[in-house]
C-alpha angles and dihedrals in degrees: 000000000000093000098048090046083052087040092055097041082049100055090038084050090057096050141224091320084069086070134076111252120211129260112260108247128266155162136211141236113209145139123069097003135138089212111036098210136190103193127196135205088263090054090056095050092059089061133083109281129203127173131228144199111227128161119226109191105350093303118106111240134173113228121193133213144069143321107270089224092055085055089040087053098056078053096055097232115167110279165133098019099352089066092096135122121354084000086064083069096055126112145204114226108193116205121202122208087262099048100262103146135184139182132228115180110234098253092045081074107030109092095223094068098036151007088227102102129175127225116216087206130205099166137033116193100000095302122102106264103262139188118350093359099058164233083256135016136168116220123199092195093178090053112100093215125044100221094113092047090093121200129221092018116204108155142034113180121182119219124198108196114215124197 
């Protein structure tokens, strides 16, 4: 009992650096890609940022982050005027930390084939996106269900179909 008690005084004595810190969070792009990415908070905040009203759950709330086709582009997904012909079959398969997973088709988020754009979100009302809701979300704010605004993004994988 005497040594754990020293043991414990000692690491309190030595400060937060004794212990582990925590990954900072982040997500992956995957899949049929020409630049495989893992992208962080602070990446996201280097790129171009817009803001959308959503509900979730029946209450407005602002959500904060970038177009998921400016982030599918880095990657060098197929799109714009490259999503033509068998890309145009491809698909985006979204994975959540508990395995939750949807699917959006490629041209359901590229801007040249519709309005309906979808946020990949870090913050909601000016506060980083915690717990259940985050770090990363996508929001689908034209879509009358929120079944496709996953929570707790990891993982976005691009998958180009062949016939």
């Amino acid at each position: 009992m005497r040594n754990a008690c020293r043991l414990l005084l000692l690491v309190a004595a030595s400060g937060a650096a004794a212990w582990p810190q925590p990954a900072e969070p982040t997500f992956e792009v995957a899949g049929d890609v020409k630049h495989p990415l893992r992208l962080t908070k602070a990446d996201l905040a280097a790129m171009p940022r817009v803001t959308v009203q959503a509900s979730d759950h029946g209450v407005a709330k602002t959500y904060e982050g970038v177009w998921l086709h400016e982030i599918l582009k880095r990657a060098g997904a197929p799109g714009g005027t490259a999503l033509t012909g068998k890309a145009v079959a491809s698909y985006l398969l979204a994975t959540a930390e508990d395995n939750y997973q949807v699917v959006f088709s490629l041209a359901e988020v590229d801007p040249l084939f519709t309005d309906n754009q979808i946020l990949l979100a870090d913050s909601s009302g000016g506060e980083p996106l915690a717990g259940s809701e985050g770090p990363f979300r996508l929001v689908a704010p034209k879509e009358k269900r929120g079944a496709r605004s996953i929570r707790m993004l990891t993982k976005l994988q691009v998958v180009l179909l062949r016939k």
